[in-house]
KOLMAR-380293 format. One line per 10 residues: number of its first residue (from 1); their letters; for each residue x, y, z of N, C-alpha, C, O. Coordinates in steps of 0.05 Angstrom, whole numbers. Example, Ala and Ser with C-alpha at 12.3 -4.5 7.8 and 13.67 -1.06 7.14 Angstrom:
1> AS> 264 -114 156 246 -90 156 264 -66 156 285 -66 169; 257 -45 142 273 -21 143 258 1 157 268 23 161
//
This chain:
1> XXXXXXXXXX> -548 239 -465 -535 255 -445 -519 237 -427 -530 218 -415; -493 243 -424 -473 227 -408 -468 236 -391 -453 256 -393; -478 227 -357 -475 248 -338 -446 243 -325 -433 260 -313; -436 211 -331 -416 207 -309 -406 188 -330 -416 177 -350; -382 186 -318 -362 161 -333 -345 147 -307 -334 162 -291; -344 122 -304 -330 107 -280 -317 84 -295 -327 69 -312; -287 83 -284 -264 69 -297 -262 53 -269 -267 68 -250; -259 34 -264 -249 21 -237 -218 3 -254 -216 -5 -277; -200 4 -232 -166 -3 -245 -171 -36 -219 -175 -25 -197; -171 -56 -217 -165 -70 -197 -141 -82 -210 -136 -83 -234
11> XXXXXXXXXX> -121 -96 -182 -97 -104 -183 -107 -135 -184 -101 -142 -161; -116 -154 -195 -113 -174 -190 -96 -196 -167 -105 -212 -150; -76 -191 -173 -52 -197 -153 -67 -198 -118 -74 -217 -104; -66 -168 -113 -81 -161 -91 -114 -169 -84 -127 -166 -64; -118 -177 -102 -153 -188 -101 -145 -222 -84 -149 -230 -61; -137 -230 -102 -140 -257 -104 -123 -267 -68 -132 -286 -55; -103 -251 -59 -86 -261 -35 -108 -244 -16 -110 -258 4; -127 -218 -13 -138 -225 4 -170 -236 6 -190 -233 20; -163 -248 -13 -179 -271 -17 -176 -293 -2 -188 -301 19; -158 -301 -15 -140 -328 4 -133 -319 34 -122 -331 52
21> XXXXXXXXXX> -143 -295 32 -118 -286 70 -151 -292 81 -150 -302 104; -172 -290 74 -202 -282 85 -210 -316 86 -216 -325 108; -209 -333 63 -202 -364 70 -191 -373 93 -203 -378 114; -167 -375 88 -150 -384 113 -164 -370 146 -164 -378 169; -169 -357 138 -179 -346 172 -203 -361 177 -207 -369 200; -221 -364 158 -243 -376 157 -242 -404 173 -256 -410 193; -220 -423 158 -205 -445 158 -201 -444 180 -217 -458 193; -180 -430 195 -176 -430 226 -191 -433 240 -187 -452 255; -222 -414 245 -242 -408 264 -250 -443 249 -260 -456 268; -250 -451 238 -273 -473 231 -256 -504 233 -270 -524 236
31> XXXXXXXXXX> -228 -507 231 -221 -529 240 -206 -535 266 -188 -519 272; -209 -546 275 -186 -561 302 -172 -579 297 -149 -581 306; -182 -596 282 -174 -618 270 -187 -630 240 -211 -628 233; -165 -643 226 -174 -655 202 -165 -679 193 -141 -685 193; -187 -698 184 -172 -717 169 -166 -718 145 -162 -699 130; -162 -752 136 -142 -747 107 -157 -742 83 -148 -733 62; -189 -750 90 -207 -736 64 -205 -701 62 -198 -690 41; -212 -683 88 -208 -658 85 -185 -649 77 -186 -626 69; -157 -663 78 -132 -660 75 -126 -657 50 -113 -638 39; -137 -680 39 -136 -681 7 -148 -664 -6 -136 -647 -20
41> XXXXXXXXXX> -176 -665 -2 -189 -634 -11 -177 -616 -5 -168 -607 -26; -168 -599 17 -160 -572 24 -128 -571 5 -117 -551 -4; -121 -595 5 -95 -590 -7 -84 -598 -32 -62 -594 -43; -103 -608 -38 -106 -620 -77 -84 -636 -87 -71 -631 -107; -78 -663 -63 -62 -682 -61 -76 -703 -63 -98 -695 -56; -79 -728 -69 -89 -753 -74 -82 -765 -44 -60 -762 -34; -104 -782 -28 -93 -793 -12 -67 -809 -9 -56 -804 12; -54 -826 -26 -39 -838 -31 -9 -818 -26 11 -819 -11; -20 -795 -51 15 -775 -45 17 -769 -14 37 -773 0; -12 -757 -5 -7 -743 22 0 -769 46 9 -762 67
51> XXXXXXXXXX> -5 -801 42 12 -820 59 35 -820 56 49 -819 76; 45 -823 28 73 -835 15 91 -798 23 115 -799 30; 82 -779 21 97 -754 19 99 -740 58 119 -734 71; 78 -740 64 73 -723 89 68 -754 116 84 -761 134; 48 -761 111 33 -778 143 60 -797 148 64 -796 172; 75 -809 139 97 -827 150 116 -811 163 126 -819 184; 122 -791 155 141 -772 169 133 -770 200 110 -764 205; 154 -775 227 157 -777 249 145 -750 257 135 -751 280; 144 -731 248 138 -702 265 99 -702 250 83 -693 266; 91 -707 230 56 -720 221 57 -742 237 33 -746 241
61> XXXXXXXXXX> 68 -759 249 62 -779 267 57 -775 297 38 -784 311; 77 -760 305 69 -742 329 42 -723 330 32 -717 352; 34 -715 308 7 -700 315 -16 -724 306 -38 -714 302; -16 -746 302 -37 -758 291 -51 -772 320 -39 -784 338; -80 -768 318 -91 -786 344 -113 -802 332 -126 -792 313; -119 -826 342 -133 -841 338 -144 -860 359 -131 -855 379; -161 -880 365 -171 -896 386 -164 -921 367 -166 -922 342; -154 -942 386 -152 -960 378 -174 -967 339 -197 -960 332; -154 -983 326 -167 -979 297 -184 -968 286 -199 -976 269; -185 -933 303 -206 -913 292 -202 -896 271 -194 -910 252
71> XXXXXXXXXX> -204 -872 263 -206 -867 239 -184 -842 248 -193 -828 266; -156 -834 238 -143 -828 245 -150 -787 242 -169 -783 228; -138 -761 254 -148 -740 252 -116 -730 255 -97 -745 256; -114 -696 256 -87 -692 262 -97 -661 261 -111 -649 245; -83 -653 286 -89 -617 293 -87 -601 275 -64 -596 269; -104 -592 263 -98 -575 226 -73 -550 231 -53 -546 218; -83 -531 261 -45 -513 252 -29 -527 253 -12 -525 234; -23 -548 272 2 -561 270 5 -568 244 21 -553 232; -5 -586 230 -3 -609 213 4 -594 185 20 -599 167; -18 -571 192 -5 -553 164 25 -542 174 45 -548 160
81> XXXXXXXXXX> 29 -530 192 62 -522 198 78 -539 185 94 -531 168; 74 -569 194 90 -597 190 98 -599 161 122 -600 152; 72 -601 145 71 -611 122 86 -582 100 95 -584 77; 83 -559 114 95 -532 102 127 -539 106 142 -531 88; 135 -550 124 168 -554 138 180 -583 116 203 -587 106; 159 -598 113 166 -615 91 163 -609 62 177 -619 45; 146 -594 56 148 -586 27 178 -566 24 192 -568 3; 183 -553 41 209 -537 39 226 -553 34 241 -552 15; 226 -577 59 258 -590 45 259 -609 16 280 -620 9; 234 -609 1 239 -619 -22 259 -604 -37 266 -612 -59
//
């Protein structure tokens, strides 16, 4: 006896971005700042690319703070803005 039949249609597409939209917010409430290990992780760059590509750039230099030879950090909205404004002009 078959009482019911259920088809569910999901859009993939739409799954997955507010997925990522539910991340990023997450991201926000949870960073102020990040360094270049979380950097690398969050952005699946090798330390090395994210020096040689993004941190030398004058406008990543302006958000970077550190104490004398301490361990360097950089305001995560800004830094992501920055590093979004440099991947464009590639």
């Amino acid at each position: 006896m078959n009482i019911a039949e259920v088809q569910v249609n999901l859009n993939q597409t739409e799954i997955r971005s507010y997925i990522d939209q539910k991340l990023e917010d997450q991201l926000k409430d949870a960073f102020f700042t990040w360094d270049i290990e979380q950097m690398s992780k969050r952005t699946c760059m090798s330390k090395s690319f994210l020096e040689n590509e993004f941190l030398h750039d004058p406008r990543m230099k302006l958000l970077e703070r550190r104490k004398e030879r301490g361990k360097r950090f950089w305001f995560y909205e800004e830094s992501k803005e920055v590093m979004k404004q440099i991947m464009d002009e590639w």
